[in-house]
N, C-alpha and C positions, 0 to 999 in steps of 0.2 A: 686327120688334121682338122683340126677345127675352123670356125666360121671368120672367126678374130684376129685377122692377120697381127702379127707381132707379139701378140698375147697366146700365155697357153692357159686354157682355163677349164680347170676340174670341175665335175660336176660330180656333188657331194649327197647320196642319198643313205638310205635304210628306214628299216619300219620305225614305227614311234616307240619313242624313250630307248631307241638302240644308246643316245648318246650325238645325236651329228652336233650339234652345234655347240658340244665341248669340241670333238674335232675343228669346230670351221674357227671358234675361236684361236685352239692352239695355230691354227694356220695363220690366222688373222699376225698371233704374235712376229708369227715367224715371217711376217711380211709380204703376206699374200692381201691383196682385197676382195675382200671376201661380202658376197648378197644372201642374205635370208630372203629366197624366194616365198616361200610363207609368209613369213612378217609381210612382203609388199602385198598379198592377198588379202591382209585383214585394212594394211592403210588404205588399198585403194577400195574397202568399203567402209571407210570411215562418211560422215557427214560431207557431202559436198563432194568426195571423192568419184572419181568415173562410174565404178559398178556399185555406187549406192543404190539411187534410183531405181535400175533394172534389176539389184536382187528382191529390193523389196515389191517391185510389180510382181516378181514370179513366185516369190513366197509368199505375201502376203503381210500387214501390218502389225499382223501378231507376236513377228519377231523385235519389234524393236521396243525399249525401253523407254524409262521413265523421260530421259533425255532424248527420246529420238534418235539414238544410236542401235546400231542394228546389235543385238544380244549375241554373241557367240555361241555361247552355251543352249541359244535354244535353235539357232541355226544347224548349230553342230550335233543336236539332238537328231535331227530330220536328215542331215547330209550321209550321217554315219548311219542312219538306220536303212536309206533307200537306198541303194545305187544308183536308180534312174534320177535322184534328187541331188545326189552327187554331181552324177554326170554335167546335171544343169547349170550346178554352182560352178561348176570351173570352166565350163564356156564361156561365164561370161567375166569369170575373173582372170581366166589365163590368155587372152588376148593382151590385155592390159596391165598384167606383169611381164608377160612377153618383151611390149615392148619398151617398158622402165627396166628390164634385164639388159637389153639390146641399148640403152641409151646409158647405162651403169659404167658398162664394163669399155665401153667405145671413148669417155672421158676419163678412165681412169688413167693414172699416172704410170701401174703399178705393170710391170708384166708377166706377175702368176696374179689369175683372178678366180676364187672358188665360190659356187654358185649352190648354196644349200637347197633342195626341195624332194619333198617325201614322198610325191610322183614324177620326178626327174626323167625315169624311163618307160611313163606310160605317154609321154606326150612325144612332140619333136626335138624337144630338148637338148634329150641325149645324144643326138645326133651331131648336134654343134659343139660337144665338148671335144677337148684331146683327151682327156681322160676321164674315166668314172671311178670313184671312192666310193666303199661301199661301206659303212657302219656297223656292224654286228653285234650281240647281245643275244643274251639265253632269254627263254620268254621270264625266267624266275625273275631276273634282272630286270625287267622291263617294267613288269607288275610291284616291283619295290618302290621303281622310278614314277609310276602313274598313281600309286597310291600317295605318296608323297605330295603330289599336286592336287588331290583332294579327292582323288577318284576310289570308288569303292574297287575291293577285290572283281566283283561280276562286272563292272563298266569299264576294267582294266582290260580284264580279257575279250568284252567285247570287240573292244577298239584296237585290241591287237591281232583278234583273228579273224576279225575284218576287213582287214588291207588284203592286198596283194602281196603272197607269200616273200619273205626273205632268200627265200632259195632262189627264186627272180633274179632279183638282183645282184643274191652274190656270185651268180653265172654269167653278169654281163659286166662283173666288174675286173678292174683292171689292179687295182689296190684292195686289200681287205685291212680295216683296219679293227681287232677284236678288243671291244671295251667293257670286258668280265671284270677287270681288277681295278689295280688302284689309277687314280690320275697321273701317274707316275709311268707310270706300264704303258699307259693310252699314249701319254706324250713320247715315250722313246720309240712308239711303232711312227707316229705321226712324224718325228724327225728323220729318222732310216728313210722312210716313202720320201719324204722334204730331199732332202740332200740327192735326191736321184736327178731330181729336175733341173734343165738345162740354166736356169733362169735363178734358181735357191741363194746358188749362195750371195750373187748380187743382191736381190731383195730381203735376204738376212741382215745382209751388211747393213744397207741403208736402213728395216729399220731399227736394227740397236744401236745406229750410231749413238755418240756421245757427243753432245750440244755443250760447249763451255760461254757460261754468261758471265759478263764482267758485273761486278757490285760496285756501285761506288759508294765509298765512304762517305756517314751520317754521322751527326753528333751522337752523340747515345746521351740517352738519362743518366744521372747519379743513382744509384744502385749500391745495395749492401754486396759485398765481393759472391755470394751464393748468389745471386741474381745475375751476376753479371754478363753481359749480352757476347756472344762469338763475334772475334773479328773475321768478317768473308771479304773478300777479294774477288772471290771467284764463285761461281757453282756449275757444278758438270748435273745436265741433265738426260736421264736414261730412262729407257722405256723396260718396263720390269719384266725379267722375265724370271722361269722356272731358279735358274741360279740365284736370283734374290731373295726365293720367298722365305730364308731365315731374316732378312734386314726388314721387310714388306712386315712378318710378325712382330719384330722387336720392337719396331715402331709405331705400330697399333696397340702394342698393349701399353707401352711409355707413357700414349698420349690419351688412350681410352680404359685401359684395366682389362679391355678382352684379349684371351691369353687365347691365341691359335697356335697348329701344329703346322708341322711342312705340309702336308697333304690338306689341310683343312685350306692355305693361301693356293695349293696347286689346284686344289677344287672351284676356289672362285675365280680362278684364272679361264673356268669355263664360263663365269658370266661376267666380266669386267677385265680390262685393264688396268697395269698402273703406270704412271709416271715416277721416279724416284729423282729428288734434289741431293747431292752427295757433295760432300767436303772431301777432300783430302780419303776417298774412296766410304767416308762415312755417311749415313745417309743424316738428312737435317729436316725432312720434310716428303711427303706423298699427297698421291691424288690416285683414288679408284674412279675409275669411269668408264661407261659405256657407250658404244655406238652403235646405235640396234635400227634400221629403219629409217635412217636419214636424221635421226633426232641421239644429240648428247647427251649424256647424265652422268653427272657429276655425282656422287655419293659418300664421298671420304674425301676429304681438305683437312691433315695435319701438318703441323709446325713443329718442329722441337723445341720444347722452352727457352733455351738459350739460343736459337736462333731467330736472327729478325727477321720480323714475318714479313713486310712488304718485300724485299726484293726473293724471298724464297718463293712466296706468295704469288707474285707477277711471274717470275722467270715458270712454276710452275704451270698457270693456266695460260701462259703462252704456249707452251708446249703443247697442251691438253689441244687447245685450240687448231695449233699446227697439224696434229694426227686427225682432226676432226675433222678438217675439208680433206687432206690426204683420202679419208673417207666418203667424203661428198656430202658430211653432214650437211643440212640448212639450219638447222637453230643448235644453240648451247645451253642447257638447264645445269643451274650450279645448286642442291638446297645446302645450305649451311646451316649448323648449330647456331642457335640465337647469339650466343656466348660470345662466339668468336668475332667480334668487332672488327679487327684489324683488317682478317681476310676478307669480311664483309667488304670495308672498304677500299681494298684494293682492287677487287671486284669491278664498284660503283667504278674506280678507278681507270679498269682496264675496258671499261663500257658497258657496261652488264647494267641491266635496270630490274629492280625489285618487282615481279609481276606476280597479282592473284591466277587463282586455277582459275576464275571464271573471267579475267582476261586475257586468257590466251585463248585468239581467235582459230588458229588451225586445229579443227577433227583432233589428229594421228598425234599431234603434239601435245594437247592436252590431255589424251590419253595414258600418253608416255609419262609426264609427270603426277598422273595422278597413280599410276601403277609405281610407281618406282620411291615415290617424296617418301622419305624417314618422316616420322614425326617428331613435332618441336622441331621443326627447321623450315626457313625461310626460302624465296625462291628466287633466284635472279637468273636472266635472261640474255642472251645475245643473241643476235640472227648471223649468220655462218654465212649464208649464202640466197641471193635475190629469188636464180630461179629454182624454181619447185619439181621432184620427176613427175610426179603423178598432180597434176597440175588439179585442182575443181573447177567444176563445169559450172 
């Protein structure tokens, strides 16, 4: 039994590039809240954050960049290469995701809450789950998956035969989930393990429910009859899952030209969600977006031409917005296509304000949009929420 009264919460590991956090996503869909413990170990050594200061006493000023931000890659150079340097780094970073784990999951609404981290069972961690998930992967797999992120053949395998073996952990796990194939394969083991839990189907229900907004009726412009605008009454909105992603393609390619497959939307279902606006069971509009870290991003806002954009517009980033404190987001980054005006100002509309990269005051947040903004697109902003987990000192 775990530590969380009322909550049952999995704790989600395996070696790197097994795959966990396409897992903790598809959990995510399926209505779990779901913590990248990782991710809080790089925000809470963002600028300002608690274990800035103290990493950089211990390692040294050499690590940090042009900005004063502590460099990953050369932190992560020193961590992976010592042990004793490792050791170091997660003392003083695992107290202090500790207890933004411990403040996460005690506010959350939700009760299946999944906890991703890639030494889940070297700490005390593991002790406080009801269950352990354990991610799997051949090393071929792994080494496809780290080369892909820019890592040579020999720093693949370093960093994979330098952890603590797999065999580890799939001896203390209680679920094995094998992600050799397709996204497809991954998500029916992830449902099977889902559906066992006492809690599933509740937390499924709620989150695909179906949101019906009313529209009301606008004048329309005078338009040639090829133009002419849909009459909406209504729109049912629904949070996207595996079953959609033939409407998820249709509508990306209608509105942009890029032509994906089912497997290509079930893949990025590993890094984003969607919202979908539906008519009469058709879809008229999407939003991809992410919630990684306490911070939103917004990456995809389509419309379908014959639908009016404000009320699909609105009805959609109120949603977005609704699953982002569900989340515990504190801010919402929307970048938008120059182009698209309208959504722009529904946006301005729904409060969102136009913000440069170099005025966004929080570390972890202007990080997030600086890793994520498409180019040729604009940035607007909302705050989610006042307090902060990992608060600056």
């Amino acid at each position: 039994m775990g530590r969380w009264e009322g909550k049952y919460v999995i704790g989600l590991t395996g070696n790197i590039a097994t795959g966990k956090s396409l897992v903790r996503r598809m959990l995510e869909h399926l209505g779990a809240y779901t913590i990248d413990a990782d991710g809080l170990a790089h925000q809470a050594m963002a600028p300002g954050a608690p274990a800035y200061k103290p990493v950089i006493v211990t390692f040294g000023q050499w690590i940090l960049d042009s900005e004063q931000r502590i460099d990953r890659s050369k932190l992560g150079a020193v961590a992976f290469s010592h042990p004793e340097a490792l050791t170091r780094l997660e003392g003083l970073t695992h107290p202090i995701v500790g207890r933004a784990i411990d403040t996460l999951i005690k506010r959350a609404h939700h009760k299946v809450v999944v906890v991703e981290a890639i030494k889940l069972l070297e700490g005390q961690l593991a002790d406080q789950m009801d269950a352990i998930w354990v991610v799997d992967s051949t090393e071929e797999r792994q080494r496809e998956r780290l080369q892909k992120r820019g890592l040579s053949d020999l720093e693949a395998l370093k960093r994979i035969r330098g952890q603590n073996p797999q065999a580890d952990k799939l001896a203390r796990a209680d679920v094995v989930i094998s992600n050799n194939s397709t996204p497809e394969d991954t998500w029916k083991q992830v449902r099977a393990s889902w559906s066992k839990i006492e809690f599933a189907a509740e937390a499924e229900a709620r989150a695909s429910a179906v949101k019906r907004v009313e529209v009301k009726p606008a004048a329309a412009p005078a338009v040639s009859p090829a133009e002419e605008m849909m009459t909406i009454t209504a729109l049912d909105i629904v949070r996207g899952m595996p079953r959609n992603a033939g409407e998820i393609a249709q509508v990306i390619f209608d509105e942009t030209g890029k032509q994906l497959s089912r497997q290509d939307v079930l893949m990025a279902f590993g890094q984003k969600s969607y919202m979908l606006a539906m008519v009469d069971e058709h879809p008229v509009g999407l939003v991809g977006f992410l919630v990684e870290n306490l911070v939103t991003r917004v990456d995809e806002f389509l419309v379908i031409k014959r639908a009016p954009v404000v009320p699909v517009a609105a009805a959609l980033i109120q949603a977005v917005e609704q699953a982002s404190r569900d989340l515990q987001s504190e801010a919402s980054y929307v970048f938008i296509q120059q182009d698209r005006k309208q959504i722009f100002q529904t946006l301005i509309d729904e409060g969102y304000k136009h913000q440069a990269l170099d005025e966004i005051k929080v570390p972890a947040w202007r990080e997030a949009v600086r890793e994520s903004r498409p180019d040729d697109t604009d940035v607007l902003y909302k705050k989610l929420r006042a307090e902060r987990v990992l608060k600056p000192l």
